[in-house]
Structure formats: structure tokens, C-alpha cells
N, C-alpha and C positions, 0 to 999 in steps of 0.2 A: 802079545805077539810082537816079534821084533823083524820086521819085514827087512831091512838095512844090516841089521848085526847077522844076519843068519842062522838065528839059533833057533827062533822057531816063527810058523809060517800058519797065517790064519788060514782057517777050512776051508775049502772052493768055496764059495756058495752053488755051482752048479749041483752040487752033491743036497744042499739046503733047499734047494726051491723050483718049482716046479717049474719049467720056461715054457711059456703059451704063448704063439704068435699071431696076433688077429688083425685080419685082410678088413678094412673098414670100407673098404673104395671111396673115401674123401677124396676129392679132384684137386686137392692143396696140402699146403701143411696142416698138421693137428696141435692145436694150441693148448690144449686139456682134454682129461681123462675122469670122469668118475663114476665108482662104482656107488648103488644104492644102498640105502641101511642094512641089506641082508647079504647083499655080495652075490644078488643074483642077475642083477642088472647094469649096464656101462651105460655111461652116455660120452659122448665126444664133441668136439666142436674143431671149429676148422676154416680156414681162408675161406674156404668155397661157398661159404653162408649159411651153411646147414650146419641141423645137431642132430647126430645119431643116437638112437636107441639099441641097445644088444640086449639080449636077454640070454642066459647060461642054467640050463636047469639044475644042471650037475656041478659049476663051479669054474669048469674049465673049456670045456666045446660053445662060443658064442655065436647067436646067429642074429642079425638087423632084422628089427619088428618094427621099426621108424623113423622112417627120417622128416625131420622138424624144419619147416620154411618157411619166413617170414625176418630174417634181417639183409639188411639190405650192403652188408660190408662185413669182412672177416669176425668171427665170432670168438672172441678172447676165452672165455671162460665159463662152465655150467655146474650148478650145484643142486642136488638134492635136497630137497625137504624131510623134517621128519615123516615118518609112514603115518602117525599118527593122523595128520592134514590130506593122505588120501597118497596118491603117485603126482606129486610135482616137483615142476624143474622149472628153474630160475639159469638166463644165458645173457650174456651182453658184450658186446658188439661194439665196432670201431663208428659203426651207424649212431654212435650216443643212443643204444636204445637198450632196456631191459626188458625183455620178455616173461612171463610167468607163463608156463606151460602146466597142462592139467590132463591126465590120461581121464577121459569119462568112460570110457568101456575098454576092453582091451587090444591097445595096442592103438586107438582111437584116440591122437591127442588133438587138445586145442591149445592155442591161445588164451586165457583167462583174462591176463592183464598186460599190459605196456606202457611202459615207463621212458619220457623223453624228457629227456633234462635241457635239450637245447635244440633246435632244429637250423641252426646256422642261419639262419634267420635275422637271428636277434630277437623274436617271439619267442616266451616260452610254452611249452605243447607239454603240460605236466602229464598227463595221461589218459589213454584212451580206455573207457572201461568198456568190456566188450560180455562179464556178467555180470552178477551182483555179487560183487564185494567193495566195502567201503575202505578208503584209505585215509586213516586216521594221521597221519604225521607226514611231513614228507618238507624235509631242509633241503635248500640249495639247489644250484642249477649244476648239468654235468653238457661237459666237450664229450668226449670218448668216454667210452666207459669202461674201465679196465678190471672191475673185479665184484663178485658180489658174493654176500655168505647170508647163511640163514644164522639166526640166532637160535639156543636150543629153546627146545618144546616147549619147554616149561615158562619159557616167554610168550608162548603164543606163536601166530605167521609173522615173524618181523623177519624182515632183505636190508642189508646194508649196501650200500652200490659205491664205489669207490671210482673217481673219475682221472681226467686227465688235466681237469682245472683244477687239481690237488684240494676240490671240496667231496665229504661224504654224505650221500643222499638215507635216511632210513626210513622206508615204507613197511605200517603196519598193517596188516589186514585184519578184518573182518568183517563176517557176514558166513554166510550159506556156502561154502566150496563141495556138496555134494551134484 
């Protein structure tokens, strides 16, 4: 397609893609969006400190089964786990905190794990365990924490945590996540 020459013009994409507009009620901006391995569930995150949960039976009508509370400053980024390890979510926060989230019944989340790479202190507060999983590995200290990804499956639970003191933190788990 030659958009400038006028000979020929790419296809809307309105015509291509379905537009769905979904009311989150964040009290702030929304910082990230992600959808779960089946494309049937959102999560978001947001200034306001919370991460939300949607759930879509159908793919397109989303309705909130969750809102997640426990950082204590704008919430940068959340990502899904494989299904494999159960429904969890991993979120982190200008708080320097990583949280690991665990649906235990439905729509029932908690907390699992927490991850502080720095508490402004000058102490470091490497983690609060709140069940039983162990944390095999875990490099360097984090300011802010701007990003986290899971590694795939077939590595196991490993989180990479990406900070704002331009070091990367990677927590493995294991143990019992049922």
C-alpha cells in the first residue's frame, strides 16, 4: 500500500477488528493490560494501587471479579503465569515491591509472595513469605520496579523483576502452589 502516492490505500481496520470498550473504574491512569493464556481473563493495573480482574466468558462482554490491594504506590505492570502453575499474577509497583498473586478458589485471590528489593531504608527486606514456597535464586537489590515477566513453563515458576537501579532481580519458585 502506498498511503502518500495515492494508488492504493490499506483496509480500515475498523472493518478488521472487533472494537470493545471496557469501563474498568480505576480512580487513575492505567499503566498495563493483560489478557490470560485463554483470552478469557484481563488484569490491569493502575496509579490508584489496585489490579483489576475481568473475566469474558464469551471473549468480548468483560465483567470485574477482582480487585487486588496491597501496593502501596502506582502499579506499573502485571503478568500472567502459565495455567500450568494454577491462576497467578505477578504486579510491581513504584512501592519497589513485587507481588505474586494466587486465585485459591474462585475469584478468591491472595497474596502468595512479596518481593522488596529495597525499602528506602538502606535495609534490605528481600521477602516476605506469606505460604510455602521456596525461593531458590534471587540477585540484587531494586529502587522501583518497573517490569516483570515470567519465564516459559518449561523453565519452571521463574519472575524476572526489572528495576530502576538498572539491576535485574530473577526469583525461582518452588514448593506446593496448590
Amino acid at each position: 500500500f502506498f498511503c502518500c502516492a495515492g494508488k492504493r490505500r490499506p483496509p480500515s481496520l475498523s472493518r478488521l477488528i472487533f472494537n470493545m470498550k471496557l469501563v474498568t473504574s480505576h480512580e487513575d491512569l492505567i499503566h498495563d493490560v493483560q489478557m490470560d493464556f485463554y483470552g478469557r481473563r484481563l488484569a490491569t493495573c493502575s496509579s490508584d494501587r489496585t489490579v483489576k480482574i475481568f473475566e469474558s466468558p464469551d471473549g468480548y462482554h468483560h465483567q470485574q471479579t477482582a480487585q487486588l490491594v496491597g501496593h502501596n504506590g502506582p502499579v506499573w505492570q502485571v503478568v500472567w503465569a502459565h495455567p500450568k502453575f494454577g491462576s497467578i499474577l505477578a504486579s510491581c509497583s513504584y512501592d519497589r515491591q513485587v507481588i505474586v498473586w494466587k486465585e485459591l478458589a474462585r475469584n478468591n485471590w491472595v497474596h502468595i509472595y512479596q518481593h522488596r528489593g529495597h525499602d528506602g531504608s538502606g535495609a534490605d527486606a528481600w521477602l516476605t513469605l506469606v505460604t510455602r514456597c521456596n525461593v531458590v535464586k534471587r540477585l540484587s537489590t531494586h529502587l522501583t520496579v518497573n517490569a516483570v515477566a515470567w519465564s516459559p513453563h518449561e523453565l519452571g515458576l521463574r519472575l524476572a523483576c526489572g528495576s530502576s537501579d538498572e539491576t535485574i532481580s530473577v526469583l525461582s519458585f518452588r514448593g506446593d502452589f496448590s
